[in-house]
Each structure stands twice: as C-alpha cells, then as structure tokens.
N, C-alpha and C positions, 0 to 999 in steps of 0.2 A: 533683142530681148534675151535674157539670162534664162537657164532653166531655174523653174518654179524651186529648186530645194534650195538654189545658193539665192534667187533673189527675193528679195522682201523688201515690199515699199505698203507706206502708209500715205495716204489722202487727205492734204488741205480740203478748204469749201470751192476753191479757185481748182482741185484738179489738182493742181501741182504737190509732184511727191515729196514727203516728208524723211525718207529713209533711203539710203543705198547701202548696197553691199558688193563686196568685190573682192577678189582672193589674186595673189599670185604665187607662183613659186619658180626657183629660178636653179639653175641648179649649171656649175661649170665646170668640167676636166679642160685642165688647162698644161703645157707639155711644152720646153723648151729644150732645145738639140743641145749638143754639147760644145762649148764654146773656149776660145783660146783666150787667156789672160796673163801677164808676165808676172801679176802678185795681186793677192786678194785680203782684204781686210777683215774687221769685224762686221762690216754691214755690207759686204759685199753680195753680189749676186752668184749663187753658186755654179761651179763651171759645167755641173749635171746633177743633176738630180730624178729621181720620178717623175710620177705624176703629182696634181698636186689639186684637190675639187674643193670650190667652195658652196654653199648652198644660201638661199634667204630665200622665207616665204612670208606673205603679209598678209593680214587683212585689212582692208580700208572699209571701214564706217563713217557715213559721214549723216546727221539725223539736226535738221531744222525744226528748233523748240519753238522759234517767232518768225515772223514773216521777213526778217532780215538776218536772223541771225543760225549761226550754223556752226555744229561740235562736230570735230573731227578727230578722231582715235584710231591708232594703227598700232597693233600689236605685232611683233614680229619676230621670228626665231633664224639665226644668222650662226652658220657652223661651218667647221671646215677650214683646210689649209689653203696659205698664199706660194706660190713659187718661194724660195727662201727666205719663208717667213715674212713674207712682204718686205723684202729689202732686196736694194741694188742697183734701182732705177726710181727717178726722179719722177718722170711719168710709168708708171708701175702698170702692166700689161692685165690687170684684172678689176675692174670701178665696183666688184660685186665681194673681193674680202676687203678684212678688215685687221689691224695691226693688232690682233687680240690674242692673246697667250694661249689660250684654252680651245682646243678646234670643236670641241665638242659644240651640238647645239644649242642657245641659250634662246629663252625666250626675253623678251624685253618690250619698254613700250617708245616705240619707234617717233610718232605726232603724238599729242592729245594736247588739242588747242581750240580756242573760239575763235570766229570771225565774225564780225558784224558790217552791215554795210548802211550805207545814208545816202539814197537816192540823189541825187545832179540832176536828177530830167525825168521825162516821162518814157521816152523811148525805152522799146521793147527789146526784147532778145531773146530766142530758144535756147535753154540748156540743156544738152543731151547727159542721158544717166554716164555715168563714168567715174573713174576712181576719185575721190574724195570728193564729187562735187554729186548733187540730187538734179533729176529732172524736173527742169520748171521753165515757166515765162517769168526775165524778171526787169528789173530794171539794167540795163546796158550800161550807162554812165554813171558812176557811185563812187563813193570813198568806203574806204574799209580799215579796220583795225582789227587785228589779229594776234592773242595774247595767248603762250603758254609754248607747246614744246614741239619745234619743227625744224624741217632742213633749210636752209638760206636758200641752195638749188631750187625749192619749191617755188620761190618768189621772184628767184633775183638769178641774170646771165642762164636765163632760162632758152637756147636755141631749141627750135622744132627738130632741128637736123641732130645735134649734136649735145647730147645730153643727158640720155637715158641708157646705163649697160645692160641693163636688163633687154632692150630692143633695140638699139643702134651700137654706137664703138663703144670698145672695152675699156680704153686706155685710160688713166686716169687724167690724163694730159687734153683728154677730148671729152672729158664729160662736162668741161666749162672749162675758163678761164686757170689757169695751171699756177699762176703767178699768186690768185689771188686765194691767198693763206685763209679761207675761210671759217670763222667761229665753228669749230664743232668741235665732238667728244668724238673720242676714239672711230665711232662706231659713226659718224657723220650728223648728228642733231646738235641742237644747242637749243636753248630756253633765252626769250626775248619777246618782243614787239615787233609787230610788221605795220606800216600804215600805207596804204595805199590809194591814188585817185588816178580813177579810169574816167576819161570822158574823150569820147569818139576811138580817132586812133593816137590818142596822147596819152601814155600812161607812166605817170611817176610813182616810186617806190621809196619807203626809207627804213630801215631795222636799225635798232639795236638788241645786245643779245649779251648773253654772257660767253665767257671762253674760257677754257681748259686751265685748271691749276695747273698742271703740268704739261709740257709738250708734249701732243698727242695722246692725250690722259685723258681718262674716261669720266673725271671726276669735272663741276664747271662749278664757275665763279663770276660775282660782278660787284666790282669797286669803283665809283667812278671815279672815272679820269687815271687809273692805278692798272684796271684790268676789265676790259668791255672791248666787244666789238661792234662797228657802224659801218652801215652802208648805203649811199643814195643812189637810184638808178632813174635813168631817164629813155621809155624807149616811143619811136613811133614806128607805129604799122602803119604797112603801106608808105614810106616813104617815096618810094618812085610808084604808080602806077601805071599800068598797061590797057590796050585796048581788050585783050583777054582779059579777065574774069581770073583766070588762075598763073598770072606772070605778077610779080610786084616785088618790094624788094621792103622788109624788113629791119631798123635797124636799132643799136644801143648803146648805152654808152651807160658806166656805174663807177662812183669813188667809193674808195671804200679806206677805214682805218682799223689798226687792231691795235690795243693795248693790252700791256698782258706783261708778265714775270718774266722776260726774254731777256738770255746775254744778248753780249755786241760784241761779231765778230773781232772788229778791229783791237781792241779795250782787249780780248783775249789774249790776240797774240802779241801784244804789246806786257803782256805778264807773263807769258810761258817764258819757263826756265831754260835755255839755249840746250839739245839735246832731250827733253821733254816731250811730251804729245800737250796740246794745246785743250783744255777743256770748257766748249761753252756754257756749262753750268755754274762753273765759277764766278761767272760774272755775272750773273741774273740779278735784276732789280727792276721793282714793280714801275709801273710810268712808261715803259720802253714802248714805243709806236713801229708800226710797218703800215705804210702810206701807199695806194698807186690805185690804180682804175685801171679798164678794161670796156675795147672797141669792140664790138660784133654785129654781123651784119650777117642776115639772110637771105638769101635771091632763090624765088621759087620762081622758074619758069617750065611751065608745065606740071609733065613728069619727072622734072629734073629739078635737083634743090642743093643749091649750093650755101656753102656755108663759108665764111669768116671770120676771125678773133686775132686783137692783139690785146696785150696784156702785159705789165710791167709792174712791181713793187721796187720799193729803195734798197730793199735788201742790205741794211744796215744790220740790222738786228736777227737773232735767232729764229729760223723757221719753226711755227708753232703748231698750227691744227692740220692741215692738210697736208703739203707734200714740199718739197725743195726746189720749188724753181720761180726764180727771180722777173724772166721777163719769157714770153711763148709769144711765137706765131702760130696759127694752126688756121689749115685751107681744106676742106672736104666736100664729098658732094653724095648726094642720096640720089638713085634711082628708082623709081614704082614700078613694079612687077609688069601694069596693066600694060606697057609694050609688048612683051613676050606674052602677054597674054595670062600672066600669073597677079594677080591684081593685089594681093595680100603680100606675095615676096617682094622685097628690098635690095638689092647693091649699096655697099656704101665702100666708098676708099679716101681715107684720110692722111694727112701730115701735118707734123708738128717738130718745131723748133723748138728746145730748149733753153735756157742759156741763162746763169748764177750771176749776179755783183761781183764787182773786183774784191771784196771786203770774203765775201761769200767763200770763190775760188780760193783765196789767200789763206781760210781756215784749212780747207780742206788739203789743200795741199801742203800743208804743213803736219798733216798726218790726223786733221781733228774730226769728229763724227758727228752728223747731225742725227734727227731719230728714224732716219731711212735709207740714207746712205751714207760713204764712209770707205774709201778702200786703204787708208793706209797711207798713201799720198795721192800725187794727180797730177796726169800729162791734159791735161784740159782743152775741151772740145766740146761744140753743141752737142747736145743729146738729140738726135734725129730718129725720129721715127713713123716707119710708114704701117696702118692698120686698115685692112680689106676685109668685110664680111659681105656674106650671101644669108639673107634670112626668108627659107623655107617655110610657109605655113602650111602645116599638116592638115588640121583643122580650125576652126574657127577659135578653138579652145587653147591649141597647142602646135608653138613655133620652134624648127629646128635652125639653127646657126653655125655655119662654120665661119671659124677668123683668124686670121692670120695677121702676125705683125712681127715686124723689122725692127729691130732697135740700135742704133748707133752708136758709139759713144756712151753705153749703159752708165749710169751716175758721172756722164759728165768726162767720163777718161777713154785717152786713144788708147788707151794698154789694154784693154779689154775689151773682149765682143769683137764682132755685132754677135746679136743673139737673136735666135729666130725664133719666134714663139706660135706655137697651134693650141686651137681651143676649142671649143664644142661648147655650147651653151645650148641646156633646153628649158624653154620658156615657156610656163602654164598661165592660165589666168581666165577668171571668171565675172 
C-alpha cells in the first residue's frame, strides 16, 4: 500500500478501484575511461570525456470512466546529458537519455491514451495496484483496443527480464529487440492503435502507429502505405511447464514493418561522387519499407531468469526511429536477492551481438553517417557487449544500482575501443 499523500483511489459498487497513482524518478551519472581510437569522426564516440547524468521522472495515472474502459496519461520531464551526446555506439550504454539538443529539463506528455476491453469469458483474475494499471477483479480473457499516444515497448517485445532501464540493463541493445527500428519520436512514443486478444496463455497483438518525419525526429507522421509503422506479435506463456509452480518457460515471436521517408543505402553509393562522402538523405523517398521480426524467449526457473532474443531487419534502407542495428543476438540472466537473503536486490549480467547489412557496412565505410553513428570510415566488426548490474534496494521507496559495461567494437569498428563504461543509477518510485 502507497502512503496516503501519493495514493488516491476512488470505489466502484464492485469494490474495485477506480484511480491509481504512481511516481517515478530515475536519475544516472554515467562515466566512460579513456579509450584508444586511430581516427574519430563526426558521430563518433568521444575518446574521454566527463561525466555525463541523465534524469526522467513520471507520473502514471491511470482512472477507469466504465467498467471496461481505462485513460491513461503520463506526464513526464526528461533532462540531461548522454555520453557524446548520444553518439558512437549502436547499442548506446544509457535506455534513460535521449538524442535531444537541449539538456535542460522539459516537461512533456509521455502516454495519454484509452483502452477498452470485450470480455472472451467469464474467468476471473486479480489485478494488483501498479503503474498504469487500477486494482480490480476482472475479466482474465478479453480483447482490447487501445487508441492515442504510447510507447510500442509498452505492448509489444515486452521480456520480464529484459526491458525496463529504469530497473534492469541499461543498454539500449537489451531493452528489446535492437534490430527492430521501432516507430517513435525522438524521446521514444508514437501515436497509433494497439489491438490486442488475450485468452488463457495465448496472447496476440497488432499496432499501427505513425513514425517520425524525420530520422530520429521529434515531430510524427502517417500516410498510408507512404509512412506508418505495424507490428503483429504472437506470444504464449508458459510454453514449457514445470512440476514447480515457479519454473516454465515463456516465449514470442513479432513481424514488424516500417515505412517512412528513408534513403537506401545502396542507391546512395551508387550516386556518390568518386572522392566524396556518401549522403543518405539524398536519396530519401517516401514508400521505403524496413521488414524483419524478432524471437524471445524467457526461462524462469526459480530464482533464476534467463532471457533470449534474436532479432534481424533487411537493412536495405535508412535507420529511422530507434538506433543502427540490423540483426542482434542478446542472452542474459536475472538473479532474486531472496538467495542471499536480500529479496528486493537483483543480479543481472547480459550480452549482446550486434551486427549491420552488407548494404548498411558499405555506407558507412565509405565515410557515410547515419544519426547515431558514423566514424568516418570502418574496419568492421560485431559490436559486442557485455553489461552487469547489482540493484540494491534501500527502501521500499528507493533502489540503488551499480552497472557496468564492456563495449566492443563501439559503432561497429576494430579501430576503436573497447570502452568500459560505469554508471550509478538511482531509482525512486511510489
């Protein structure tokens, strides 16, 4: 139970509450050593720098008008610097900034969307108060539609293990699926449809949404069939079961496409001028697709919780929303305190593979930029990286972290790195 100032709920006739409230705030100094490079570009990773903190705090409201339906609005103010300005690395060592100019803190509005759902059965289910969802009995098996302004993460390539920076890994490469260029604005939302049908442990998803005028651009758009993104996911829980209670095995599977105002790498370099740098914006024209899906699998046994993802795009065309990378493997695993005897602390240590299109590498070393990395040219090589935290809980209120991570191959080149990165994350929430 919340203390009585931050919580506030209101009473159906059933009992079941009407209002939740919930706060976070997240706040990270984040500190890379100094690292050896034989030549650094414009979106290069810098070879030292300071420190470098980012911040976001939120509030989640979430307030049921009918007995199925439910407004959700998150306001939130997001401030602060990225390691080199968020550039350098394809999976970028912070899930908590954002590629935004201004470090100062802005406020903005993070969700504000409906959901409604249409019962499948009579079967029951407890919902526990918690962030954007109300305490209630309700229906377990339902469809739902969900229209207005949220993150795809919310819905969709959602792992229990592997997912959340704010309390699991940092990397942008482990907070889902790395490959897959997800519709969003700068600052990670996008505006679209969610529809979803849950019944038992068979749960199918599908969005559409709009995507970015420009890559990585804060501003969104939808044209069909011109510039929109879609995604269908298929996952079942419990696909393997155990004679335990708490061993089973998780799994999913999601296509996705994006269209959008993207050059194409190849069509680039096939115009650059012999002795030139290569520019993917030249060749932008609306229509242009990036196709591929993504495998993940979760294995809870016990205290112990491992994770899986692969993940591949065509990587024909221009990387648009999210970050540069074409196809990821990524294998981790979460430990529960309650061994040692600390039941609220965590272990987690993860890896991840990187790795561009032939089309992709061919830009880039040829001297071209995409909007996150870029050194100029490229001895190309996976991006490998390993990230380890220990999360501390102080209080019920508030989590301290330390994490650490390895980076390989930073944007993809043997000429540079590795680079070790140390972080501190401390995590509130009510």
């Amino acid at each position: 139970m919340l203390p009585g100032l931050f919580y506030l709920h209101a009473q159906d006739s059933t009992g079941n509450k009407k209002l939740s409230l919930h706060w976070q705030a997240t706040i990270i100094p984040q500190y890379h050593f100094a690292f050896k490079a034989s030549y650094s570009g414009d979106n290069s990773m810098l070879t030292s720098e300071p420190v470098k903190t980012s911040l976001t705090s939120t509030l989640f409201a979430t307030y049921k008008p009918f007995k199925q339906g439910y407004i959700v609005f998150n306001p939130e103010i997001a401030g602060g610097k990225g390691l080199s300005q968020t550039l350098g690395a394809a999976g970028f060592p912070n899930g908590e900034i954002y590629r935004v100019g201004d470090p100062k803190p802005q406020i903005f509005i993070a969700r504000l969307y409906y959901e409604h759902h249409f019962p499948l059965s009579d079967r029951k289910e407890k919902i526990e108060d918690d962030e954007n969802q109300v305490a209630e009995v309700t229906n377990a098996d339902y469809a739902s539609v969900s229209v207005g302004k949220f993150s795809l993460s919310d819905f969709f390539d959602a792992s229990e293990i592997c997912n959340d920076p704010r309390t699991q890994f940092l990397n942008w490469a482990l907070m889902g699926s790395g490959s897959w260029d997800y519709p969003a604005n700068t600052r990670g939302y996008t505006m679209g449809a969610v529809i979803q049908m849950i019944y038992k442990d068979f749960h199918l998803r599908g969005a559409l949404t709009t995507v970015p005028i420009e890559a990585n651009g804060p501003d969104l758009q939808f044209i069909w069939n011109k510039a929109m993104g879609s995604v269908i996911e298929f996952e079942k829980k419990h696909l393997i079961t155990y004679k335990r209670k708490d061993t089973y095995t998780d799994a999913s599977i999601g296509v996705y496409q994006n269209i959008a105002h993207m050059g194409n790498y190849a069509l680039t370099l096939q115009n650059t001028v012999p002795g030139t740098t290569p520019d993917i914006t030249a060749t932008r024209a609306y229509g242009r697709t990036k196709t591929g899906f993504y495998i993940s699998i979760d294995n809870h046994i016990g205290k112990l919780h491992h994770y899986v993802n692969y993940n591949w795009s065509d990587g024909k065309n221009e990387a648009w929303a999210f970050t540069e990378i074409d196809r990821s493997i990524a294998t981790g695993f979460k430990l529960d305190g309650t061994i040692w005897k600390r039941k609220k602390d965590f272990i987690g240590i993860a890896y991840v593979n990187n790795g561009l299109s032939n089309d992709h590498k061919n830009y880039l070393a040829a001297g071209g930029y995409g909007f996150i990395i870029g050194d100029g040219k490229l001895n190309y090589g996976h991006e490998q990286i390993v990230e380890t935290y220990y999360a501390y809980s102080v209080n019920r209120l508030f989590t301290v972290s330390a994490n650490y991570q390895f980076i390989n191959h930073p944007a993809y080149n043997k000429d540079r790195g590795p680079v070790h990165v140390a972080s501190l994350r401390f995590h509130f929430e009510l």
